[in-house]
PAZAPA-4460 file (N, C-alpha, C; in steps of 0.05 Angstrom, whole numbers, plus 32768, in hexadecimal, padded with zeros to 4 digits):
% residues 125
    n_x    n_y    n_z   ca_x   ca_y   ca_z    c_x    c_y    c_z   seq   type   mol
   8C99   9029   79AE   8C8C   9021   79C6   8C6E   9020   79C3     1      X     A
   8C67   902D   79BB   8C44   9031   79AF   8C38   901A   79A3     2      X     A
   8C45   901C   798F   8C43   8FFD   7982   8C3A   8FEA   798B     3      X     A
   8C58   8FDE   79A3   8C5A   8FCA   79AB   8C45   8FD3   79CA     4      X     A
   8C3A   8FE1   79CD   8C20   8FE1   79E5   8C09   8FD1   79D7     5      X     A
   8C07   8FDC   79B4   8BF5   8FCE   79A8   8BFA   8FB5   79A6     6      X     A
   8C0B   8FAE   7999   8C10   8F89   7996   8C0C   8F7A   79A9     7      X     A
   8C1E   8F7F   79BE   8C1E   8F6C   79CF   8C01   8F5F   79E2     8      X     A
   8BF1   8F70   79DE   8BD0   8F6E   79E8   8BC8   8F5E   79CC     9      X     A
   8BD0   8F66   79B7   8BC1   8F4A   799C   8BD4   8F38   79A0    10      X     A
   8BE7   8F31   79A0   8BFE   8F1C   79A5   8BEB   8F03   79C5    11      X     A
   8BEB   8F19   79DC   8BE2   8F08   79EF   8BC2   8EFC   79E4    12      X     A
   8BBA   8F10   79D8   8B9C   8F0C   79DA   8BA3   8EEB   79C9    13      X     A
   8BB4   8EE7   79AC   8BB0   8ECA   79A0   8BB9   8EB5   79B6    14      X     A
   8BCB   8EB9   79CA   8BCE   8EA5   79E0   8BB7   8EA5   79F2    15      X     A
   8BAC   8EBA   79F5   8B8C   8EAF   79FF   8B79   8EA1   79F0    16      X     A
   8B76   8EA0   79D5   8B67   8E91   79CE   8B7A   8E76   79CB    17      X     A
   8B89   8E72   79C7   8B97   8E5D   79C2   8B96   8E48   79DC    18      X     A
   8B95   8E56   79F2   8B91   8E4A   7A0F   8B71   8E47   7A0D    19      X     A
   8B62   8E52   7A0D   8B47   8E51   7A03   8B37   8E3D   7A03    20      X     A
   8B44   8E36   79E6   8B45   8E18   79D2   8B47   8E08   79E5    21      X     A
   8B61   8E08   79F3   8B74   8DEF   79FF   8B5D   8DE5   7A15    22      X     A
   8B52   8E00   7A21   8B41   8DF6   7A33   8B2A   8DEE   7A37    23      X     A
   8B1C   8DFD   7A1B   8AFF   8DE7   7A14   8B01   8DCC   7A0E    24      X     A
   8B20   8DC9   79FE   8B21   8DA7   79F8   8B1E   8D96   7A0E    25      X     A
   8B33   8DA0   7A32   8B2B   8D96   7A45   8B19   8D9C   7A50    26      X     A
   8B03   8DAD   7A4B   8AEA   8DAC   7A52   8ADB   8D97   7A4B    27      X     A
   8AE0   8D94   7A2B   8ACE   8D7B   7A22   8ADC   8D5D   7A28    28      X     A
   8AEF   8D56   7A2E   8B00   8D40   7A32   8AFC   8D2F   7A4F    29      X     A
   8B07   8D4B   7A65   8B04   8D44   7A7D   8AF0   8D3E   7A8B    30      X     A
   8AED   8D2C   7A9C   8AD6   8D30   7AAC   8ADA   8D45   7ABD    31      X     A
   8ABF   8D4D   7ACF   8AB9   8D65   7AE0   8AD2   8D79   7ADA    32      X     A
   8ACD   8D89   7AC1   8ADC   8D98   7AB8   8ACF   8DB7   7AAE    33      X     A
   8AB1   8DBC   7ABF   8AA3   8DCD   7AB9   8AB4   8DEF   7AC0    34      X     A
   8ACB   8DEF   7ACF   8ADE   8DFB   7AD9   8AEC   8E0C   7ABE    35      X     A
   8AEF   8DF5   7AA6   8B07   8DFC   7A92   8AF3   8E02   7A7E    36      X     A
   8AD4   8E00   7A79   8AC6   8E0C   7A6B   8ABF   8E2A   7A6E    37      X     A
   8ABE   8E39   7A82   8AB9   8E4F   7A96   8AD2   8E61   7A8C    38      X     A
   8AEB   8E59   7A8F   8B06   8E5B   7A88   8B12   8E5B   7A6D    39      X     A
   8B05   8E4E   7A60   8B07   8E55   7A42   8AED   8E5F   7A3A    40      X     A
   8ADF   8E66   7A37   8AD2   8E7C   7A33   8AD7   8E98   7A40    41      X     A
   8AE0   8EA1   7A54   8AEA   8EB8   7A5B   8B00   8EB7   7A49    42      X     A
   8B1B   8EA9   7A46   8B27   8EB4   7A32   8B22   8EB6   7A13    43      X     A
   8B13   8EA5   7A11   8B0A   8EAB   79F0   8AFB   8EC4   79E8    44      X     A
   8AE6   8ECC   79FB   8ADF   8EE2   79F7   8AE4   8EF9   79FF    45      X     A
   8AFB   8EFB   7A0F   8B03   8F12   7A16   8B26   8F12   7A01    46      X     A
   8B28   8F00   79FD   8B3F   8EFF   79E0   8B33   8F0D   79CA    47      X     A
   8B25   8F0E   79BF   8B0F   8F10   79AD   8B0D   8F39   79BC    48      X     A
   8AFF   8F37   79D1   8AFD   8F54   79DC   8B19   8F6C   79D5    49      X     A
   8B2E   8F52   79E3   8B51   8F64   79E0   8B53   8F71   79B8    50      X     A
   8B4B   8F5A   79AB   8B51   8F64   7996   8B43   8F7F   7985    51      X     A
   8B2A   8F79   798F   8B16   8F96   7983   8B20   8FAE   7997    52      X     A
   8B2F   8FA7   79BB   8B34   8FC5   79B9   8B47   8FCE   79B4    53      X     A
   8B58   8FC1   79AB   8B6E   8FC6   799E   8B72   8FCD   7982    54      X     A
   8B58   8FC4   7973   8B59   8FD0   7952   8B47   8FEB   7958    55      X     A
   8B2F   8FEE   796F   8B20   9004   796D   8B2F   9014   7973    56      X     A
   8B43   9013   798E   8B59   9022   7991   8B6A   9035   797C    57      X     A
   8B73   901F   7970   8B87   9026   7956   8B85   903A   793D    58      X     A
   8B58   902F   793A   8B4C   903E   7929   8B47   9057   7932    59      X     A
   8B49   9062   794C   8B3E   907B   7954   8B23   907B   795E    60      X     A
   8B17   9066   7960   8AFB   9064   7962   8AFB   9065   7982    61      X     A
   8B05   9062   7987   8B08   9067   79AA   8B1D   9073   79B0    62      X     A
   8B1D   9077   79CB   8B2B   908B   79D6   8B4B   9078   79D3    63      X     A
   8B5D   9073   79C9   8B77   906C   79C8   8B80   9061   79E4    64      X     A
   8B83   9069   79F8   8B99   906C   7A0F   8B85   9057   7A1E    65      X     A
   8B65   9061   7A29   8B5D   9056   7A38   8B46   903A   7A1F    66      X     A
   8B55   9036   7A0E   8B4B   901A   7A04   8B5D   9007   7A07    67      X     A
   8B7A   900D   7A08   8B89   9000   7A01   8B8F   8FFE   7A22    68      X     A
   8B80   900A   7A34   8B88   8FFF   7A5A   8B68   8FEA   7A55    69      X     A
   8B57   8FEA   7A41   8B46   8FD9   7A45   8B51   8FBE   7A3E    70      X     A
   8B58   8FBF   7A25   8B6D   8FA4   7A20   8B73   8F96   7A30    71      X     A
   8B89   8FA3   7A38   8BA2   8FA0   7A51   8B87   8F92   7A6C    72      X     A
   8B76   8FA0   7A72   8B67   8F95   7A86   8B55   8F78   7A81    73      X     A
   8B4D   8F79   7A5C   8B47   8F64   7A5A   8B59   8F48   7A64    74      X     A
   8B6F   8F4F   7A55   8B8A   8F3A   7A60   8B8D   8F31   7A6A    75      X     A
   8B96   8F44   7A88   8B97   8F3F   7A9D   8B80   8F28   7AAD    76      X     A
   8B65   8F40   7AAB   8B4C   8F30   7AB7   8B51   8F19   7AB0    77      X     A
   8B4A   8F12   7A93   8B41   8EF6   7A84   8B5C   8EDB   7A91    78      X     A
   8B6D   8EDE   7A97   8B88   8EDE   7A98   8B88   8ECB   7ABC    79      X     A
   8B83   8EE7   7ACE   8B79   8EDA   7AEB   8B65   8EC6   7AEF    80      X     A
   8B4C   8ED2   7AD8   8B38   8EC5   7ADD   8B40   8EA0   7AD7    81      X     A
   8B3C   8E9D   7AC3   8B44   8E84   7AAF   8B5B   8E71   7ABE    82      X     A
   8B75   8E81   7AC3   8B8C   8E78   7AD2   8B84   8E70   7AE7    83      X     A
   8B6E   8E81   7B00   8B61   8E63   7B1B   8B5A   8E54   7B16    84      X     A
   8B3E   8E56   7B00   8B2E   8E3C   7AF9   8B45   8E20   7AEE    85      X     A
   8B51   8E2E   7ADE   8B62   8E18   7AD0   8B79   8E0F   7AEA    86      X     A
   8B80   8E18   7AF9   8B8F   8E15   7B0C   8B87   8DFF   7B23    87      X     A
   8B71   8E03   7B2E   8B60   8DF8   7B38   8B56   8DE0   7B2D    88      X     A
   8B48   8DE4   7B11   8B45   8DC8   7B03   8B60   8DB1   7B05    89      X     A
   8B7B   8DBD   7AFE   8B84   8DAB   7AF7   8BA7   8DA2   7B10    90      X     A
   8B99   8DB3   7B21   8BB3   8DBA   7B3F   8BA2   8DB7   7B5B    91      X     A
   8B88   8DBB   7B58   8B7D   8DB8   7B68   8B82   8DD1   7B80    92      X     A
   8B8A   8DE6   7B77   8B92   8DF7   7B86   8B84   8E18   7B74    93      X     A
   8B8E   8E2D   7B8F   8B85   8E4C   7B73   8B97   8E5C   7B6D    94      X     A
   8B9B   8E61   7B50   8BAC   8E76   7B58   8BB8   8E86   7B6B    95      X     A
   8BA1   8E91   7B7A   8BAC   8EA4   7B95   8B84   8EAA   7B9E    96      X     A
   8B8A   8EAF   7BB2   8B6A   8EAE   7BC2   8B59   8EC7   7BAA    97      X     A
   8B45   8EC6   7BA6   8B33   8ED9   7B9D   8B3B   8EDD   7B7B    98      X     A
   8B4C   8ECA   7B72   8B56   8ED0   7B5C   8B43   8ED3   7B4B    99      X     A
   8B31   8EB8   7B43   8B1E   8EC0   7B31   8B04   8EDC   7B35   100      X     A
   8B07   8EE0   7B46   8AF0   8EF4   7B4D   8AF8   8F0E   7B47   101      X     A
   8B17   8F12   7B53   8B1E   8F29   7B3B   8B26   8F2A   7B29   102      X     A
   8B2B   8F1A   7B19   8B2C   8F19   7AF8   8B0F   8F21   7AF8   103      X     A
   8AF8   8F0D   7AF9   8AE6   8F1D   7AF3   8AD2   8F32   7AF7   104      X     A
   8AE7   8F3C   7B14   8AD7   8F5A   7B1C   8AEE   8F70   7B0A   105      X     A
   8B05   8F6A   7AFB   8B16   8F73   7AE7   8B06   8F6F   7AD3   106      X     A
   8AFE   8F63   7ACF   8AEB   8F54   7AA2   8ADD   8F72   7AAD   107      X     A
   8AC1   8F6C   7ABA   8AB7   8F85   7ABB   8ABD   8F9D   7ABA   108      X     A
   8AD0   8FA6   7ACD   8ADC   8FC7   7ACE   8AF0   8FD0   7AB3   109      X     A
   8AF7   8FB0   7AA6   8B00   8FB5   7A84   8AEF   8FBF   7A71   110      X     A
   8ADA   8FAF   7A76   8AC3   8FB9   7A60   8AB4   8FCF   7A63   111      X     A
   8AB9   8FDE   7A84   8AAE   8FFB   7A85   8AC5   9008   7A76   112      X     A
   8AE0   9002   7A80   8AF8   900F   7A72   8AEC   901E   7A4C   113      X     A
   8AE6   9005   7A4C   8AED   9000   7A27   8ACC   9018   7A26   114      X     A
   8ABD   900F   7A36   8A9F   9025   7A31   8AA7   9047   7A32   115      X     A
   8ABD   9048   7A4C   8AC4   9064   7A51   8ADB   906F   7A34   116      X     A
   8AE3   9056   7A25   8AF6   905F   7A12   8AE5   905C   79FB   117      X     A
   8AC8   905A   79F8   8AC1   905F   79DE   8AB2   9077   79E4   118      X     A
   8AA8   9083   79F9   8A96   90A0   7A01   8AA6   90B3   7A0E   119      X     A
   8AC9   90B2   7A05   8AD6   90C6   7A0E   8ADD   90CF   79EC   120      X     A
   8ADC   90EA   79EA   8AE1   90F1   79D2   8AF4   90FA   79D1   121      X     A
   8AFE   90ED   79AA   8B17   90F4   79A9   8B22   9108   799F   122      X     A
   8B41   9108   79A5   8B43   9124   79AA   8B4B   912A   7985   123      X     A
   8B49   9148   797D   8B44   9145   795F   8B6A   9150   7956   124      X     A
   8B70   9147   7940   8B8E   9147   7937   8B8C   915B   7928   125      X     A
***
């Protein structure tokens, strides 16, 4: 089970960049598509984020438990956020009211996460 808490946060994280991609290409393709640039950049760099807390995690260099809820929050956030814009761009509709705003009032309280899991010390074996 441990494990697979780890994987599946690197597993999602390559479908975030992989969506990423997909969506800078329609950034550069589409017209008035300033929406899917915004949207792939939150997931590329918070893909990118999932994976370091998941190796700092792994390495011990942070606190274990509350790195790997930073992950998980990267995910999530990057996930809501990206999913309105792109939703919107291409449905003309939003995910659900306030969606993008809390993905990225989530990005933030991830990256305090991941701050509170490198200045909690670990515990010694």
């Amino acid at each position: 089970m441990e494990s697979r808490l780890l994987r599946l946060p690197v597993v999602l994280a390559g479908v975030m960049g992989a969506f990423g991609v997909i969506l800078a290409a329609g950034a550069a393709h589409l017209p008035d598509a300033a929406r899917l640039a915004s949207a792939s950049s939150m997931l590329l760099f918070h893909a990118v984020a999932v994976l370091a807390a998941v190796a700092l995690a792994e390495r011990g260099i942070i606190h274990r438990r509350i790195g790997i809820l930073a992950a998980w929050g990267f995910v999530i956030a990057a996930s809501l956020f990206a999913g309105d814009l792109a939703l919107r761009q291409y449905a003309g509709q939003r995910l659900f009211p306030m969606a993008a705003p809390t993905g990225g009032t989530l990005l933030i309280a991830s990256w305090l996460v991941l701050a509170v899991a490198a200045a909690w010390p670990r515990r010694s074996t």
